[in-house]
N, C-alpha and C positions, 0 to 999 in steps of 0.2 A: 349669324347663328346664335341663338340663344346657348346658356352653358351647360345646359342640358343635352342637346342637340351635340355639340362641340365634343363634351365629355363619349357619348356616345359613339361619335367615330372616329376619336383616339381610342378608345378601347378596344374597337371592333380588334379581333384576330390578333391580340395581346394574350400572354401566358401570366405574367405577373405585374404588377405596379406597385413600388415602393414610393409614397404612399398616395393613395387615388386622393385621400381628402386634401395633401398640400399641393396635386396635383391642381383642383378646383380653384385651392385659393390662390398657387399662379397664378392660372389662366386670368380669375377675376381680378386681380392686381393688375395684371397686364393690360386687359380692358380699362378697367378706370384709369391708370396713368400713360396709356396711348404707349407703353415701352414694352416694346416685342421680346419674346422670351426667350433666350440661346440655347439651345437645341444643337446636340453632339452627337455622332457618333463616330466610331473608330475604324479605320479600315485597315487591311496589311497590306504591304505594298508586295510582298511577295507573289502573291497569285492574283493577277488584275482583271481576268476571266470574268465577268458578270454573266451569272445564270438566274432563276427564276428564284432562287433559295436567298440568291443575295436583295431580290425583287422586293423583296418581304419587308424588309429593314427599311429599304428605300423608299417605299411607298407611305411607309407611317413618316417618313419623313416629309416628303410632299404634300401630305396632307397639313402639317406643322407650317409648312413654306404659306399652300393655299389660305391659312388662316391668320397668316399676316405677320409671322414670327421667323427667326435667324436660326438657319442650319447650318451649322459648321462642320465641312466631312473632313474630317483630320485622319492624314496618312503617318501613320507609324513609321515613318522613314528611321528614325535616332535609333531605336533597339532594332531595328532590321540593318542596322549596319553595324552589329555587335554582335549579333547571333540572338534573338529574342527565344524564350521559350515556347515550344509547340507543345507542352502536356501530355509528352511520349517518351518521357524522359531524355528527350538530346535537344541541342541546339538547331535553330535552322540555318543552312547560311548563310554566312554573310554576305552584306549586298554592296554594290559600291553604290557609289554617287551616283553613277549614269545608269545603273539599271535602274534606282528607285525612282531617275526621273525620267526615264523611259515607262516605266512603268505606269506609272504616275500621269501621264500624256493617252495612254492606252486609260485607264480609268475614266477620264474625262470627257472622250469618246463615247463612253457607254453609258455612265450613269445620268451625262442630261438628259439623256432619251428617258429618263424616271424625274430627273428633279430639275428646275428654274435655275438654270444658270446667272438669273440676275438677282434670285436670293438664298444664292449658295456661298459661302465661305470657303473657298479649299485651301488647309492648312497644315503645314510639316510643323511635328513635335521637336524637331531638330532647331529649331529656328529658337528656342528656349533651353530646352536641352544642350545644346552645341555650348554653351558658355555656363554649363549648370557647374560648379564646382566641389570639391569633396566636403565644405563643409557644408553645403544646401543640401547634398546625398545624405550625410551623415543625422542633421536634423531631419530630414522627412523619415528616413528609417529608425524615428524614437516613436513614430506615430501608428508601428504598430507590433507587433508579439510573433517572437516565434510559435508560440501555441496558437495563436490565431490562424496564423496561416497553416499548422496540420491540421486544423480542423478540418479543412476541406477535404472533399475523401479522395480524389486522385491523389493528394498530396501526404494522406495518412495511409491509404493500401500501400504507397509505396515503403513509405519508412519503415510501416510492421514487416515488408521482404523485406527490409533490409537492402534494398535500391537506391543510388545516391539520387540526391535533388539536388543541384546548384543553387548558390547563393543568390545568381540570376533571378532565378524560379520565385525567390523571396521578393525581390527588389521589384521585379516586372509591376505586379498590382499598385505596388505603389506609386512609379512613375505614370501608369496609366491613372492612377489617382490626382497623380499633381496637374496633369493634363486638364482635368476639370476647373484644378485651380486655377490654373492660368488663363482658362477660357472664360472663367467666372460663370459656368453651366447651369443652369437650373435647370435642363433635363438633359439625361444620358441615354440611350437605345440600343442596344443589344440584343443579342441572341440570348437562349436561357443556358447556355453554355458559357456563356462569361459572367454569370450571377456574384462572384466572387469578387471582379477585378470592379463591377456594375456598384457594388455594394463600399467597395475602398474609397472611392470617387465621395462618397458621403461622408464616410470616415475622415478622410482628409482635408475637405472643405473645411468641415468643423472642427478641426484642429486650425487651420489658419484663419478662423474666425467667420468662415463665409459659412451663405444660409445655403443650406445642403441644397445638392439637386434631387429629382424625384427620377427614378429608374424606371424605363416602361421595356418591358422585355418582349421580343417577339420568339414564335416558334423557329425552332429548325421543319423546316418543308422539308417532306419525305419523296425523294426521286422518282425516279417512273416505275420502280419494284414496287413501290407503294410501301415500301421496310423498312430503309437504309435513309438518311437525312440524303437528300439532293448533294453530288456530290464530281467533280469531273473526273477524279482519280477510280470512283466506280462504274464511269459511262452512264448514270443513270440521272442525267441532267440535260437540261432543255437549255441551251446560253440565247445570250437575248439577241447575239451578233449572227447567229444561224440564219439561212434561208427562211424565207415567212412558209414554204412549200415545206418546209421540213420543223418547221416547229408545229405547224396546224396538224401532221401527220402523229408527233410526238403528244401531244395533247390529247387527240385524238384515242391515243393508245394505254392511258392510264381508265385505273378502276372508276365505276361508277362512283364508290366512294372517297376515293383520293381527288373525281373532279369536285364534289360538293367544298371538300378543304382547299382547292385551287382556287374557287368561288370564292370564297369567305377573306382567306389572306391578298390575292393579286387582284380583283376586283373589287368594286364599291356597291355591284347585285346583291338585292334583298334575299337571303338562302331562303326561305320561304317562299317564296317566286320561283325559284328554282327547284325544288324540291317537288314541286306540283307540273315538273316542265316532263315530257317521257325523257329518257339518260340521251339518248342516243342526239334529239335535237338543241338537249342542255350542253350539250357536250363538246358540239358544232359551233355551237354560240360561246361558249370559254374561249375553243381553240379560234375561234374568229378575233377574238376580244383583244387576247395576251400579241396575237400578232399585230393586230391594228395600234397597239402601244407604241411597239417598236417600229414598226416600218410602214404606217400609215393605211386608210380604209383601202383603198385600192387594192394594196397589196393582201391585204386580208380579204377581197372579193375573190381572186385571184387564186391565193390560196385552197378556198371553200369550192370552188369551180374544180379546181387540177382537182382536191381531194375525193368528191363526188363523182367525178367521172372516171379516175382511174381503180378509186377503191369499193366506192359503191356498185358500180358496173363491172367490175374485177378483169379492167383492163391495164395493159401496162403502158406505161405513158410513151411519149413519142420522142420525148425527149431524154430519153436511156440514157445511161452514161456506159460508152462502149469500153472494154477492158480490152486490149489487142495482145493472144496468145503468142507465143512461139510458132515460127513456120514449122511445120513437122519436119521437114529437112535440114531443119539446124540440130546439128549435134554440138556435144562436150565431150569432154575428152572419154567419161564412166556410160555414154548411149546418149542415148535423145536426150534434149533441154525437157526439164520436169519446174512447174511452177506449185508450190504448196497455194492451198486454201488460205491460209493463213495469212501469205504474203501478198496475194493478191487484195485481200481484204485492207491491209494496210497502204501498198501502194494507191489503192484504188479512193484512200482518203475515206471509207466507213469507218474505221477504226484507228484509236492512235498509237497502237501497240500490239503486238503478238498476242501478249495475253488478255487482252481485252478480245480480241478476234476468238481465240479458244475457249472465252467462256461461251461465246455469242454458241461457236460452233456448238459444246456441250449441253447448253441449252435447248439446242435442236429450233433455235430462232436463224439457220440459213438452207433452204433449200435448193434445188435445182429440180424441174419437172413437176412441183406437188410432193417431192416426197423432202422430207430433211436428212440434212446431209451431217453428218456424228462424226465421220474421220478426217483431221485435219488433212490428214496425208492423199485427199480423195484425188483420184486423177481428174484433172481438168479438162472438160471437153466445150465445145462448143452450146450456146444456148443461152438461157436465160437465168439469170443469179437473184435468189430473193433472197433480201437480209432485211429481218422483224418482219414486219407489218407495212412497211412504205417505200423501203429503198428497193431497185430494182438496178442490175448490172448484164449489161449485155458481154457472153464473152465470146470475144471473134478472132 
């Protein structure tokens, strides 16, 4: 590819680039002296869940990989075993050793299914950190201000309440800064949520004398509400480790306009192309696509088959998943065994929590019969259980 071309789809489905012009004269350095460019990004090891939001980040990474250059996905393990900050004002907790490399094993699982395991890096900050001593802390935190860091506005709302920030909250940007040092980075990737810690990464290089890396930030993807960033703690995420019958479903169920932005960030389709397709067949062909990623064309046939026959026909599949009620002869000790909506919804695995089941319920996305069903407390009868748009539960 020429570096026009190249430039073009590293930018595709970027929010910012710090700076696109030294971004060129990498790439063209890197061209003429044959030496691949080191490409970072950071992950937590706290939640190793890979959904379509994390898709984002991983793909501009791939594409980095495809073009002949070094990804290193560095897990944050060293401040997740201290309590790193979440920018909610508290600590997360602490992790031990074996969950991060539990964790860390479940990452690995997911993300080849996005990026070249033979030119991926995978690297602990621990491994530098672990022997980082107080006088290495001490100099890196001369490189930079506490005015600097209230500048940031989560970090300045809070002080003007009058809300503590830990000293942590200071230090974090900067270790995540040293991090580039040590990788010797020339590009960083992020979300536009870490713009700040994205931005120290530079600061810091050039304090220890190294040529700054260039920051390319990608969107937060907005969930199936179409409002809210893609998110599992909201329900309104797609994870890439789902059934391919239930992700084609879920695809399937976002806006005309949120699939045009599904296009743009998780696919290499021309939106132009797509823009001129009618929604409904556009829409089929995403959900075909995002599944064939992860779990191969088959499965993505397979998928588009179950989905047209059951939903475009507004038949229920054959393959139900049965819920097995209480015999009505079983009593307890206050009358007959009573099972909530709510509980069944959870045991039955649609949902991973109570309250996630209660918004579903308040939403008026579970019916029985055609009609929707508003009271948790509904009695339970025999029949057929619709929750959203695709899931069907038989109850017998």
């Amino acid at each position: 590819m020429n570096i026009s071309d190249t430039l073009g789809l590293l930018t595709r489905g970027t929010t910012e680039i710090i700076n696109a012009e030294m971004l060129e004269k990498k790439l063209s350095k890197s061209a003429k002296e044959g030496r691949p460019l080191v490409v970072k990004a950071g992950f937590d090891p706290t939640a190793p869940d890979i959904h379509l939001g994390h898709v984002v980040l991983l793909k501009k990474m791939r594409q980095f990989q495809d073009l002949g250059h070094r990804v290193v996905f560095l897990i944050g393990d060293f401040t997740a075993q201290v309590g790193d900050p979440t920018g909610r004002n508290e600590l997360r907790r602490k992790m031990s050793r074996e969950d991060v490399e539990r964790n860390a094993l479940t990452y690995k699982e997911q993300v080849f299914k996005v990026l070249d395991p033979q030119k991926t890096d995978v690297v602990f900050n621990s491994h530098w950190f672990g022997s980082f001593g107080a006088r290495e802390l001490m100099e890196l935190t001369a490189h930079a201000t506490v005015a600097q860091t209230l500048a940031r506005a989560d970090f300045r709302k809070r002080f003007d309440e009058g809300r503590e920030i830990s000293v942590l909250e200071f230090i974090y940007p900067l270790l995540q800064g040293y991090d580039s040092v040590h990788l010797h980075a020339d590009i960083e990737l992020g979300g536009t949520d870490q713009k700040f810690n994205l931005l120290m990464g530079r600061q810091i290089q050039a304090a220890y004398g190294q040529e700054q890396q260039v920051v390319i930030m990608t969107p937060l993807l907005e969930g199936l509400d179409g409002v809210q960033k893609m998110s599992k703690s909201l329900g309104n995420y797609i994870g890439i480790n789902e059934a391919p019958r239930e992700i084609f479903g879920k695809v399937m169920s976002v806006s005309d306009v949120l699939m045009i932005r599904y296009f743009e960030l998780l696919t290499n389709e021309a939106i132009e192309v797509v823009r001129q397709e009618h929604p409904k067949e556009a829409k089929m062909r995403l959900a075909g696509e995002i599944v064939r990623q992860f779990h191969g064309a088959d499965a993505a046939r397979d998928a588009r088959a179950h989905f047209e026959s059951v939903f475009s026909q507004k038949q229920v599949p054959d393959d139900i998943q049965v819920y097995a009620l209480p015999r009505q002869d079983r009593a307890v000790e206050n009358g007959p065994e009573k099972v909530l909506l709510v509980d069944i919804l959870v045991s039955a695995g649609f949902v991973l929590s109570r309250n996630e089941a209660r918004r579903l319920i308040k939403q008026g996305a579970v019916s029985f019969g055609g009609q929707p069903v508003t009271d948790e407390h509904w009695s339970v009868v025999r029949g057929i259980l619709k929750v959203g748009k695709r899931r069907f539960l038989k109850l017998d």
